[in-house]
LUMVEXLO-735926 format. One record per residue (C-alpha): residue number from 1; residue in one letter; x, y, z. Coordinates in steps of 0.5 Angstrom, whole numbers, plus 500, padded with zeros to 3 digits. Each point is the difference from the previous one (the first is absolute). Layout:
<atoms>
+-----+---+-----+-----+-----+
|   k | r |  xx |  yy |  zz |
+-----+---+-----+-----+-----+
| NUM | A |   X |   Y |   Z |
...
+-----+---+-----+-----+-----+
</atoms>
This chain:
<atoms>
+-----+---+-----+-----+-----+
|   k | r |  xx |  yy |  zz |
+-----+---+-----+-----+-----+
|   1 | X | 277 | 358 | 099 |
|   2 | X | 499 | 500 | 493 |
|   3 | X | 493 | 502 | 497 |
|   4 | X | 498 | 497 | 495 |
|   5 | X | 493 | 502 | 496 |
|   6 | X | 495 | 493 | 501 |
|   7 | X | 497 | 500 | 494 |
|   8 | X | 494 | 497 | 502 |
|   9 | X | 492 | 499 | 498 |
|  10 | X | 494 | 500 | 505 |
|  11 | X | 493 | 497 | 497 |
|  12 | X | 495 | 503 | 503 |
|  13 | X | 492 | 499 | 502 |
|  14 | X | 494 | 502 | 502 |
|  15 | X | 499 | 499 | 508 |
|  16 | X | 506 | 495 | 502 |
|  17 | X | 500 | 494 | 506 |
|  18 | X | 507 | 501 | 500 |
|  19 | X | 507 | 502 | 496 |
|  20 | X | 505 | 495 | 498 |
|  21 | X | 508 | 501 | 498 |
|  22 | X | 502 | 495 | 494 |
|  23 | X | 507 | 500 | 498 |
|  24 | X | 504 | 495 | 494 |
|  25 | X | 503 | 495 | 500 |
|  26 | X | 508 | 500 | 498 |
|  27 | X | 499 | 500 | 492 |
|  28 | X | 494 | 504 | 498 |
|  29 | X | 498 | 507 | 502 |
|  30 | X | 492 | 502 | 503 |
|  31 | X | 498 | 501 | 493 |
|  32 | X | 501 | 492 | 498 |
|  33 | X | 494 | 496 | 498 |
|  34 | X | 499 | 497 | 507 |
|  35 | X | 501 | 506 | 504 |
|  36 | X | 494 | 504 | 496 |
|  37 | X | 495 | 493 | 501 |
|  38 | X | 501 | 499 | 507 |
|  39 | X | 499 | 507 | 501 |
|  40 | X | 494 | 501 | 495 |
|  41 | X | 497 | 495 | 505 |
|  42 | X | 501 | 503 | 506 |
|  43 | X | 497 | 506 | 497 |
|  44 | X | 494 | 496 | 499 |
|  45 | X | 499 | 498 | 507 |
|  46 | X | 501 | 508 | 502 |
|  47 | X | 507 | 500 | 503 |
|  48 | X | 505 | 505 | 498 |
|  49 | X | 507 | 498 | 497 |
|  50 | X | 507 | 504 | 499 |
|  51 | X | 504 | 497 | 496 |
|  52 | X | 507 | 502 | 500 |
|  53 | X | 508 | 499 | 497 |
|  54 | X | 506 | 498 | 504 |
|  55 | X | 505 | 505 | 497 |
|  56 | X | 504 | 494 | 496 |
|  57 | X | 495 | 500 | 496 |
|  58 | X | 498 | 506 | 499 |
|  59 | X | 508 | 501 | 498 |
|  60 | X | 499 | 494 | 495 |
|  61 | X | 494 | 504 | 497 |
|  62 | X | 504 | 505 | 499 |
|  63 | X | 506 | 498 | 497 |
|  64 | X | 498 | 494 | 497 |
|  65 | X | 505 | 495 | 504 |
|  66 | X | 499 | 495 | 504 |
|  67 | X | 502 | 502 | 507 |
|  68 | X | 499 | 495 | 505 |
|  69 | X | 495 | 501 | 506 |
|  70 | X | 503 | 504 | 506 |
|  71 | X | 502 | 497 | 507 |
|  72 | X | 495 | 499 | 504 |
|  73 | X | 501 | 506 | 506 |
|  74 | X | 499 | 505 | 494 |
|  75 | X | 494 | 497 | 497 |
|  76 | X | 498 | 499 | 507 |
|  77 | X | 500 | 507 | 500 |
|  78 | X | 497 | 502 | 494 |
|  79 | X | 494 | 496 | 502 |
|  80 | X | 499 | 504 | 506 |
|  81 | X | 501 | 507 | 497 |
|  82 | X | 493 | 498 | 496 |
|  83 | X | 497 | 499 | 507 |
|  84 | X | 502 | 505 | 502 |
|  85 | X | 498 | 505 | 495 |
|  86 | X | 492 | 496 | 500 |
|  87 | X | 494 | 505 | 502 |
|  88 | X | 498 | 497 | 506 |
|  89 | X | 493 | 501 | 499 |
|  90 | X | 496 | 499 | 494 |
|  91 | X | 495 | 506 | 497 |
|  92 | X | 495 | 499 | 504 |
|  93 | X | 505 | 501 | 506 |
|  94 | X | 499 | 493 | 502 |
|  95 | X | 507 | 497 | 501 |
|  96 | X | 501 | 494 | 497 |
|  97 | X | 503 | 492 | 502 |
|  98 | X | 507 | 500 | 497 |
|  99 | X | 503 | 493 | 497 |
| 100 | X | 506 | 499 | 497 |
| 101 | X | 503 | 495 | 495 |
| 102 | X | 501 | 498 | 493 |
| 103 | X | 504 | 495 | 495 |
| 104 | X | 505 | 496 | 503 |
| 105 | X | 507 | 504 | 501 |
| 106 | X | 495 | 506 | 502 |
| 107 | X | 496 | 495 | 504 |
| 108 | X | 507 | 499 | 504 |
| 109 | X | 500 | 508 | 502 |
| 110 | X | 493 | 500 | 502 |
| 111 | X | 501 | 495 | 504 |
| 112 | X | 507 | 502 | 504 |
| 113 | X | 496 | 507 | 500 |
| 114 | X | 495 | 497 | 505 |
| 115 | X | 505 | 497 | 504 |
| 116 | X | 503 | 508 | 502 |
| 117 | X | 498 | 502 | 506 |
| 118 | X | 500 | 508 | 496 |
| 119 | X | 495 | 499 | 495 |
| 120 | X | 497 | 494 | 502 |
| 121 | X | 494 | 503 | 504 |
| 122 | X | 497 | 504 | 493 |
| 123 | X | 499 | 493 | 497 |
| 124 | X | 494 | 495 | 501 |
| 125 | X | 503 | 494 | 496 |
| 126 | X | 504 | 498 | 495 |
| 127 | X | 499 | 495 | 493 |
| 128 | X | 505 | 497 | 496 |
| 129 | X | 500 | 497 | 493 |
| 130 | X | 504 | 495 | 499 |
| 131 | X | 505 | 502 | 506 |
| 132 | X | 507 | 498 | 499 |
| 133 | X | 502 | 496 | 506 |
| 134 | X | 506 | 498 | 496 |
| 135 | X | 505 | 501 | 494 |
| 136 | X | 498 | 495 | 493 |
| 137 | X | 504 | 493 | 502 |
| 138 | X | 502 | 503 | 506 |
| 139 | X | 496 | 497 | 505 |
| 140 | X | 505 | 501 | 506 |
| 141 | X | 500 | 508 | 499 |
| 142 | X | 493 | 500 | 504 |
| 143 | X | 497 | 507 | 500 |
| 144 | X | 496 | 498 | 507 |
| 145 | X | 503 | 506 | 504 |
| 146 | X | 492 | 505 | 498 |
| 147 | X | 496 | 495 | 501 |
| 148 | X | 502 | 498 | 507 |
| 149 | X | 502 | 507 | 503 |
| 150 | X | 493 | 503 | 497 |
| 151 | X | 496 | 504 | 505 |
| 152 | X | 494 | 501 | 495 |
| 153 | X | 496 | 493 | 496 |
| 154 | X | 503 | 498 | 494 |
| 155 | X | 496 | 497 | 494 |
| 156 | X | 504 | 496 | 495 |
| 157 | X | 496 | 499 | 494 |
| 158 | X | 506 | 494 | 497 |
| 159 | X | 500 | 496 | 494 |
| 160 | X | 500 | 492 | 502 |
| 161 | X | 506 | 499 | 496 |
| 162 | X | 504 | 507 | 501 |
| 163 | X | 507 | 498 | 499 |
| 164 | X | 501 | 506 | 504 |
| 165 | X | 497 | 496 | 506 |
| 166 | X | 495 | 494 | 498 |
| 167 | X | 494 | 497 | 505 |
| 168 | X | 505 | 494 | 501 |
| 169 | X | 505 | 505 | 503 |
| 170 | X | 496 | 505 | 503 |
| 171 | X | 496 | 495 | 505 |
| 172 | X | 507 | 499 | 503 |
| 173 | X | 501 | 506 | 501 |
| 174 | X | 500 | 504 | 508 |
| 175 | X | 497 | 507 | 498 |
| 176 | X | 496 | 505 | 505 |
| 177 | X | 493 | 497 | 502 |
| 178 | X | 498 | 506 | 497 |
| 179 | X | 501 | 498 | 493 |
| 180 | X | 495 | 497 | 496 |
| 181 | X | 502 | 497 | 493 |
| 182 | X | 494 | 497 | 494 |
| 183 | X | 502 | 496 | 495 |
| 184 | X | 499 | 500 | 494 |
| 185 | X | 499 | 494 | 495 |
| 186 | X | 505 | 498 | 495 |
| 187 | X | 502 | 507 | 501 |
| 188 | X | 508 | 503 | 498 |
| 189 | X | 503 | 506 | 502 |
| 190 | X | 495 | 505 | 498 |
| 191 | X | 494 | 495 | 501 |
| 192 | X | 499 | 498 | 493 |
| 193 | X | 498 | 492 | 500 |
| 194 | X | 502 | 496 | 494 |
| 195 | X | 494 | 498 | 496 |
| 196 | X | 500 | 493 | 502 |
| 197 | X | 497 | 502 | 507 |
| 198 | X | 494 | 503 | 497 |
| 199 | X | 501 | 506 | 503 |
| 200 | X | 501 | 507 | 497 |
| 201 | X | 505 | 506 | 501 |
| 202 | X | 494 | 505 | 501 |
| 203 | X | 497 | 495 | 505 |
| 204 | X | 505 | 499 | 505 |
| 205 | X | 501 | 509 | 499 |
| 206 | X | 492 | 501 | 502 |
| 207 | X | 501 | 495 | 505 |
| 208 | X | 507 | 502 | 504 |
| 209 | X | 497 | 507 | 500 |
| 210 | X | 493 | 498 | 502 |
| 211 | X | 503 | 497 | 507 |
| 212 | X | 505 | 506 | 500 |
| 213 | X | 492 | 505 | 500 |
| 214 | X | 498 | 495 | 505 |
| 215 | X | 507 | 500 | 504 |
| 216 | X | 500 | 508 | 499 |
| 217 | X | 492 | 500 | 503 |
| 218 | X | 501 | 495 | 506 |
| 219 | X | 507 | 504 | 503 |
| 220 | X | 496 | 507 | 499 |
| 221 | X | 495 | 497 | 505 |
| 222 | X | 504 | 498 | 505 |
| 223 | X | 505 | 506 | 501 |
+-----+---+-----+-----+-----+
</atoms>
């Protein structure tokens, strides 16, 4: 089995409700711009966040070249590793709720984690930004299988207008009772309204991550 180093990074704070894995999307590394706000809020609502590389980009980053995003069985691999590696308590020995998720292509692999028999256990819920339920302009590719098989309740916080799977497409499709998904108005792949809509990018953040706090403090409670 390879061995690669994750790079990753771990915002802390002071007497956590809980412990969240945030991993990118398929284009863009833990460093970019809506990884560091989504993040940085989460924070603000006392939640610890460990954000990490798959290795493709760490190779991209080093190298200067656009390599494509590894198959699935090894970012599924690599993601399990991070959890694996997590302390399962925080400074105050206390163990801490763990959820998992993150932007699109990420999102996909935290979800088809929560169907796995082996780790599913050490999880209490997954969140999905912008989750991939099929390729651009290949809607008959769908990407149900994680959200059907899914052991463990699944937040999906979606653009209406995603071209990766809009409300339109969404309401039509069967997935697991335990799967939720919120909408957000006029928003795209990675939730961003037009100005038309009178809503803004920053908005559509606060809210999406608000109903992740709300989701991550309901599903702590029941477990």
């Amino acid at each position: 089995m390879e061995h690669t180093i994750i790079s990753k990074i771990e915002n802390t704070v002071d007497n956590p409700i809980a412990q969240i894995i945030f991993a990118h999307g398929a284009g863009a590394d833990m460093h970019h711009e809506f990884m560091e706000q989504v993040s940085t809020l989460l924070n603000k609502a006392n939640i610890n966040v460990v954000r990490f590389n798959f290795p493709y980009m760490d190779k991209r980053i080093e190298l200067g070249k656009r390599y494509p995003p590894d198959r699935m069985p090894k970012l599924i691999d690599c993601y399990k590793r991070v959890i694996n590696n997590l302390p399962v308590i925080d400074s105050n020995q206390t163990m801490l709720p763990l959820f998992i998720g993150g932007k699109s292509m990420g999102s996909r692999v935290a979800a088809t984690i929560a169907a796995a028999d082996d780790i599913a256990m050490l999880i209490q819920g997954v969140f999905c930004f912008g989750y991939p339920f099929h390729p651009t302009k290949k809607t008959e590719k769908l990407r149900l299988e994680p959200l059907q098989n899914t052991q463990k309740p699944i937040l999906i916080l979606q653009g209406e207008r995603d071209t990766l799977g809009s409300q339109v497409e969404i309401v039509q499709y069967d997935v697991s009772t335990l799967c939720h998904t919120i909408f957000l108005p006029d928003g795209d792949h990675s939730l961003k309204p037009r100005v038309k809509s009178g809503y803004t990018h920053q908005q559509h953040i606060e809210t999406a991550v608000s109903a992740i706090v709300t989701f991550i403090q309901e599903e702590s409670v029941n477990d």
